[in-house]
FILO-73005 format. One record per residue: residue in one letter; x, y, z of N, C-alpha, C, O in turn. Coordinates in nm, 2 decimals, decimal comma, padded with zeros to 4 digits. Example, Ala and Ser with C-alpha at 12.3 -4.5 7.8 and 13.67 -1.06 7.14 Angstrom:
2
SITE:A:01,32:-00,57:00,78:01,23:-00,45:00,78:01,32:-00,33:00,78:01,42:-00,33:00,85
SITE:S:01,28:-00,22:00,71:01,37:-00,11:00,71:01,29:00,00:00,79:01,34:00,11:00,80
This chain:
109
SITE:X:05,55:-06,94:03,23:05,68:-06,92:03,16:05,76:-07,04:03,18:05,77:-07,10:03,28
SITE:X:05,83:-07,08:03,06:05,89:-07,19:03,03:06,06:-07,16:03,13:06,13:-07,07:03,10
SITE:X:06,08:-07,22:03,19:06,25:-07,17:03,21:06,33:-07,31:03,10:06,29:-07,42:03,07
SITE:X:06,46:-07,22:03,07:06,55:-07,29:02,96:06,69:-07,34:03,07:06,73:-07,28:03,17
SITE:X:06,72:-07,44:03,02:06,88:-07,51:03,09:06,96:-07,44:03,05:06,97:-07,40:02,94
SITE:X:07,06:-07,41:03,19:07,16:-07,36:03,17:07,29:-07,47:03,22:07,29:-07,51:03,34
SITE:X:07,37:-07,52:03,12:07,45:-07,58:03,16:07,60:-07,53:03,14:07,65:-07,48:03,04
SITE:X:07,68:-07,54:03,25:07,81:-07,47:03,25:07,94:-07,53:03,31:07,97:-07,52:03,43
SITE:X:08,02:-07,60:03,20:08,11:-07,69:03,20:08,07:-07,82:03,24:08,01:-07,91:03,18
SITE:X:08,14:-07,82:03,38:08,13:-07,97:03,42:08,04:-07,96:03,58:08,04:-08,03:03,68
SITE:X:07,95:-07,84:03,55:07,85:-07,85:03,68:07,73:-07,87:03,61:07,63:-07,87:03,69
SITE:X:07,70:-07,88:03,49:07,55:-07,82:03,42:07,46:-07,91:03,48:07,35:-07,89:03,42
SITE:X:07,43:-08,04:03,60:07,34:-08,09:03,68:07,32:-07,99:03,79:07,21:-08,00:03,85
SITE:X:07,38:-07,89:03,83:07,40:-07,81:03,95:07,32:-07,66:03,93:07,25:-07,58:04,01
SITE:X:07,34:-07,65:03,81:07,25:-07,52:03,72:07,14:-07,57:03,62:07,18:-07,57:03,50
SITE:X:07,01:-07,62:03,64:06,92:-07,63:03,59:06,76:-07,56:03,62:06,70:-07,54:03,73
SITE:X:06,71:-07,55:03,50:06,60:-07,47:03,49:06,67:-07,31:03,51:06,58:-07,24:03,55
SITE:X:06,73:-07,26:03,50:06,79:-07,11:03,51:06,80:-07,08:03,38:06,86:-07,14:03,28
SITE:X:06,70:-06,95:03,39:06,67:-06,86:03,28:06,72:-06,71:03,32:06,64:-06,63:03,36
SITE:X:06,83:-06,68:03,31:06,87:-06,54:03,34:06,79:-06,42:03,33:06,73:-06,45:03,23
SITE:X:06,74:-06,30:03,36:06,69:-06,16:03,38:06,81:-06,11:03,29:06,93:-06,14:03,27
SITE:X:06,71:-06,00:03,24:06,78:-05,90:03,13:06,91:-05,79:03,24:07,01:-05,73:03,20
SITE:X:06,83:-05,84:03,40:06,94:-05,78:03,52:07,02:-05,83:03,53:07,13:-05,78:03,52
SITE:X:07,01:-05,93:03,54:07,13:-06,05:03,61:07,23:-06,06:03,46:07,34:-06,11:03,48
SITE:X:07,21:-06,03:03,35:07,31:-06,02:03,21:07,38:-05,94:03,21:07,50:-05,95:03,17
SITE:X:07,32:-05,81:03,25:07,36:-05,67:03,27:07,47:-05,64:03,39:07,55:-05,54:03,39
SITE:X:07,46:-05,74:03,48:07,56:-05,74:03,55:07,67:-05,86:03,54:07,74:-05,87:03,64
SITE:X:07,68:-05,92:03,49:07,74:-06,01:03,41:07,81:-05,97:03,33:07,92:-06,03:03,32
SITE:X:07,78:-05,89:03,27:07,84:-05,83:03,14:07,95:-05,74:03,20:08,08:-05,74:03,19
SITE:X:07,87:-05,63:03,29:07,92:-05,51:03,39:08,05:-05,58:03,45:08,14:-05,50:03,47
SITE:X:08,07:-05,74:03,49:08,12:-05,76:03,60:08,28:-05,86:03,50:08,40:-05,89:03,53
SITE:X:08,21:-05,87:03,37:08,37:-05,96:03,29:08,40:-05,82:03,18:08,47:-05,84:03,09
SITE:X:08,32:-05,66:03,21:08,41:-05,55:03,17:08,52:-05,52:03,26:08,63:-05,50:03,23
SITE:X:08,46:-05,51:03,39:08,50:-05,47:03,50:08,68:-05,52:03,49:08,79:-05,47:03,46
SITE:X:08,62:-05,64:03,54:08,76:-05,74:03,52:08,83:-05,74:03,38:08,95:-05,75:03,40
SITE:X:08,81:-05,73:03,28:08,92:-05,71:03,23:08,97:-05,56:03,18:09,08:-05,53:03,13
SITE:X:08,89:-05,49:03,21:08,97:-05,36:03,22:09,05:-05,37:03,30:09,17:-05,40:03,27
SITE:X:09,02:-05,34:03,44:09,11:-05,39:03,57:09,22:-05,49:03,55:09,28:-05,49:03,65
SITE:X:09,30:-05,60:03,43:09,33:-05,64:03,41:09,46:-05,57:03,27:09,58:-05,56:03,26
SITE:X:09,33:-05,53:03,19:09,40:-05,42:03,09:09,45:-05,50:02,97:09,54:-05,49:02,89
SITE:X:09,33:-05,62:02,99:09,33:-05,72:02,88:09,23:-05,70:02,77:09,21:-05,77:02,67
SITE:X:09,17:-05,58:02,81:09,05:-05,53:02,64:09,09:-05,40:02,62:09,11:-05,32:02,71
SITE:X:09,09:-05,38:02,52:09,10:-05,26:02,39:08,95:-05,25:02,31:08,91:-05,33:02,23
SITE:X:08,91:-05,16:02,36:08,75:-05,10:02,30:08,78:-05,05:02,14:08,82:-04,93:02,14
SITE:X:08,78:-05,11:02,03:08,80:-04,98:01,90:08,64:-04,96:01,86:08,60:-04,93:01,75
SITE:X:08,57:-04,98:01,95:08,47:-04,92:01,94:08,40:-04,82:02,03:08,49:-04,82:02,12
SITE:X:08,31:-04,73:02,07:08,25:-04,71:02,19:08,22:-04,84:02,26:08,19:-04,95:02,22
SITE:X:08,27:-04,77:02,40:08,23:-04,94:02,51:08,15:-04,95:02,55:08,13:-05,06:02,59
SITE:X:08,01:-04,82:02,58:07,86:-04,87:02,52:07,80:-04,95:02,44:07,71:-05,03:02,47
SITE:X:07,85:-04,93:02,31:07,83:-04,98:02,19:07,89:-05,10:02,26:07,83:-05,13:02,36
SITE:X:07,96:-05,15:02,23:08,04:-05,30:02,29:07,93:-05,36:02,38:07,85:-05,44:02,34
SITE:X:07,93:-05,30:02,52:07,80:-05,31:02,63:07,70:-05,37:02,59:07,63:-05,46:02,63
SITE:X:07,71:-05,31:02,52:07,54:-05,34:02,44:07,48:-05,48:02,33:07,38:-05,55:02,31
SITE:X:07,62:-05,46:02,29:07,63:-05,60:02,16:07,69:-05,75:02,26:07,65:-05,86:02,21
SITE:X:07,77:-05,75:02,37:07,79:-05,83:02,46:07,63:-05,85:02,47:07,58:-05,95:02,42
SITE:X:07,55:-05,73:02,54:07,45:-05,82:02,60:07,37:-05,90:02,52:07,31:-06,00:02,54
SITE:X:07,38:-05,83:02,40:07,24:-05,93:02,29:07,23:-06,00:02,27:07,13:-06,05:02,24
SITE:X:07,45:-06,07:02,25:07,51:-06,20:02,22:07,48:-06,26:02,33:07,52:-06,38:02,31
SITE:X:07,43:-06,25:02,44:07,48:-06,37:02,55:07,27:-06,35:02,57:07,20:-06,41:02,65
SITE:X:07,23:-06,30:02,50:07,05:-06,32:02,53:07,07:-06,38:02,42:07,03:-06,50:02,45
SITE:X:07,11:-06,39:02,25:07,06:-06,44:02,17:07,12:-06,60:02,23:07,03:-06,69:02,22
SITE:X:07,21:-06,62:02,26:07,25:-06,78:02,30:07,18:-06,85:02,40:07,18:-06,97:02,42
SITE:X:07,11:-06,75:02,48:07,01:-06,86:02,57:06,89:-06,87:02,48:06,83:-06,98:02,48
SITE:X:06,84:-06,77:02,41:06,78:-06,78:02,32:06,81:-06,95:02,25:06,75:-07,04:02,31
SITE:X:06,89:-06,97:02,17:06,94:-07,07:02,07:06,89:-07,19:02,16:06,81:-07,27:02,12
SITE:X:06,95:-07,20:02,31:06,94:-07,34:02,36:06,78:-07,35:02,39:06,70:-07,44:02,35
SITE:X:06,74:-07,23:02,48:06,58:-07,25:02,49:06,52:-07,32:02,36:06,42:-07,39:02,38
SITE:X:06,58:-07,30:02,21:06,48:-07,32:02,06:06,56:-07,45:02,07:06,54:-07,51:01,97
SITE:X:06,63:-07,51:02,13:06,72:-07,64:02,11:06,63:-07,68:02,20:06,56:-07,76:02,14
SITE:X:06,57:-07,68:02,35:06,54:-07,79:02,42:06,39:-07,79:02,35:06,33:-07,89:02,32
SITE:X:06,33:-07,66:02,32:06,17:-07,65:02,27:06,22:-07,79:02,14:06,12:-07,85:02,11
SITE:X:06,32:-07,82:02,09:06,28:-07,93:01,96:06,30:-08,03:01,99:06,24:-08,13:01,93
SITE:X:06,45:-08,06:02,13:06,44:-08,17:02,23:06,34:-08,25:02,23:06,32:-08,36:02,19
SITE:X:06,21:-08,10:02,32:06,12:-08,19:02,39:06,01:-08,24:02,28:05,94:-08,34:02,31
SITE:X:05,99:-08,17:02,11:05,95:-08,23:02,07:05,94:-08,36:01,99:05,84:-08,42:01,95
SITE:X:06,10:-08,39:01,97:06,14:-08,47:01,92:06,05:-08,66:02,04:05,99:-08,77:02,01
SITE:X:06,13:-08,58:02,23:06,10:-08,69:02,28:05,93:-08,69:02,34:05,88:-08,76:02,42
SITE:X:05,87:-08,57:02,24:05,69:-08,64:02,25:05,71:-08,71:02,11:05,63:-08,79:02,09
SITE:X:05,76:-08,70:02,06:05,74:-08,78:01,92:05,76:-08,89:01,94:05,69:-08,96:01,88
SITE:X:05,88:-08,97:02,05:05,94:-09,07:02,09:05,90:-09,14:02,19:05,94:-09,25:02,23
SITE:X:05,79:-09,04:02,24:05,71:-09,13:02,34:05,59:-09,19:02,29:05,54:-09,30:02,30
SITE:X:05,56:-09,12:02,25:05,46:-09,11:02,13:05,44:-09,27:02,01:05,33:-09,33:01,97
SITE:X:05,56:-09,29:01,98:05,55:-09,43:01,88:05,63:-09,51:01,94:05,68:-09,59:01,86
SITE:X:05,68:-09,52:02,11:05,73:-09,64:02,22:05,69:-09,60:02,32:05,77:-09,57:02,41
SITE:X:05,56:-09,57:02,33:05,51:-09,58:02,46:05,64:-09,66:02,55:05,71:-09,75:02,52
SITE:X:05,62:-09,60:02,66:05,69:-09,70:02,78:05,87:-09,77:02,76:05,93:-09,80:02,86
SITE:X:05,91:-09,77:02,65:06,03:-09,82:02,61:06,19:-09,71:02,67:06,31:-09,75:02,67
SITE:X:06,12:-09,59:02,71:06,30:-09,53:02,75:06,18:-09,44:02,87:06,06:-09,42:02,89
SITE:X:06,35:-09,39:02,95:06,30:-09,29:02,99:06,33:-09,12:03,00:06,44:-09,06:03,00
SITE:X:06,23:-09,08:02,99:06,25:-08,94:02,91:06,37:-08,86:03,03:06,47:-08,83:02,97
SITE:X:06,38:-08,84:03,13:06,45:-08,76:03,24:06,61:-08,81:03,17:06,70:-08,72:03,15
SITE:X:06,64:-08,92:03,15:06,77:-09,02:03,09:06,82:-08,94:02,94:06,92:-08,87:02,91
SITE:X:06,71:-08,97:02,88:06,70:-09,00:02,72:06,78:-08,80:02,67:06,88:-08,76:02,61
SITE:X:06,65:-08,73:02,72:06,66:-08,55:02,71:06,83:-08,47:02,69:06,87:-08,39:02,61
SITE:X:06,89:-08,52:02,77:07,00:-08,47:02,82:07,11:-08,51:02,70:07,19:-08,43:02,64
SITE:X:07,11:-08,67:02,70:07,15:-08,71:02,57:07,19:-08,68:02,40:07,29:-08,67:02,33
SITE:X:07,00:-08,68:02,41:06,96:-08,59:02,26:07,00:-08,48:02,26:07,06:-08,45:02,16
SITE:X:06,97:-08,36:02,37:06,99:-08,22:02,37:07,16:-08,22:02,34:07,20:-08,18:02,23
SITE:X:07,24:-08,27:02,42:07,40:-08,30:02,36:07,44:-08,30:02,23:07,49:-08,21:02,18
SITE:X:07,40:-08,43:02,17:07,40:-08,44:02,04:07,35:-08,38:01,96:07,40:-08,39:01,85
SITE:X:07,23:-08,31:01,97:07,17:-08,22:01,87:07,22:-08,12:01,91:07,19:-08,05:01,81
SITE:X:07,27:-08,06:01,97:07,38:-07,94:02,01:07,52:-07,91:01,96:07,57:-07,81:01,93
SITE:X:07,57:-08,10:01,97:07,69:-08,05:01,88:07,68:-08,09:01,72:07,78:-08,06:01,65
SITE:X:07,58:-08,13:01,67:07,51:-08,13:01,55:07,48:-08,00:01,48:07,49:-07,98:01,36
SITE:X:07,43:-07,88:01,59:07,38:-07,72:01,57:07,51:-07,66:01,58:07,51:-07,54:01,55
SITE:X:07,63:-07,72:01,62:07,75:-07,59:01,66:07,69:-07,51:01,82:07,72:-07,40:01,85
SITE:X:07,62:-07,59:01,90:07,55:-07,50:02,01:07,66:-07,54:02,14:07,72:-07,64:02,18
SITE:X:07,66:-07,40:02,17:07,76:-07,50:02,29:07,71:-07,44:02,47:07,72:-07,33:02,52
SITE:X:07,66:-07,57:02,52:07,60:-07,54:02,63:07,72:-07,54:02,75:07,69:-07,52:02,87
């Protein structure tokens, strides 16, 4: 299994290779309802199951998105190693591209 980058603000060298569990979402989710109910800063005009539920799919479909961003990353830099051999280095180069082709997609890591 492939794991996908998780980058988050201004730590995303500190959180790498993390691919979240359908668990660890689920309580993520459980834990910024929690808080802002407790706060009394959300209004459900839906069922908050329903809500529950559409949170979780939104925050699986966006690691989704970056995982299909780094899968074209890395193809792009076999392509780039590929016709300059030896000329960059890929660990440098990845992080760069994945940036810019992110704010190119609207993706925001």
């Amino acid at each position: 299994m492939q794991a996908c980058r998780l980058t988050l603000g201004g730590i995303g060298n500190l959180v790498k290779g993390m691919k979240p569990s359908d668990k660890l979402i689920t309580r993520l989710v459980q834990s910024i309802f929690k808080d802002l109910k407790a706060e009394k800063t959300i209004v459900f005009k839906e069922d908050e199951d329903k809500v529950f539920q559409r949170a979780i799919e939104l925050i699986k479909q966006e690691y989704q998105k970056e995982s299909a961003l780094e899968d074209e990353v890395n193809r792009m830099m076999d392509k780039l190693e590929n016709d300059n051999p030896g000329q960059f280095q890929r660990f440098k180069m990845f992080p760069l591209l994945k940036k810019k082709l992110a704010k190119e997609k609207g993706i925001i890591l």
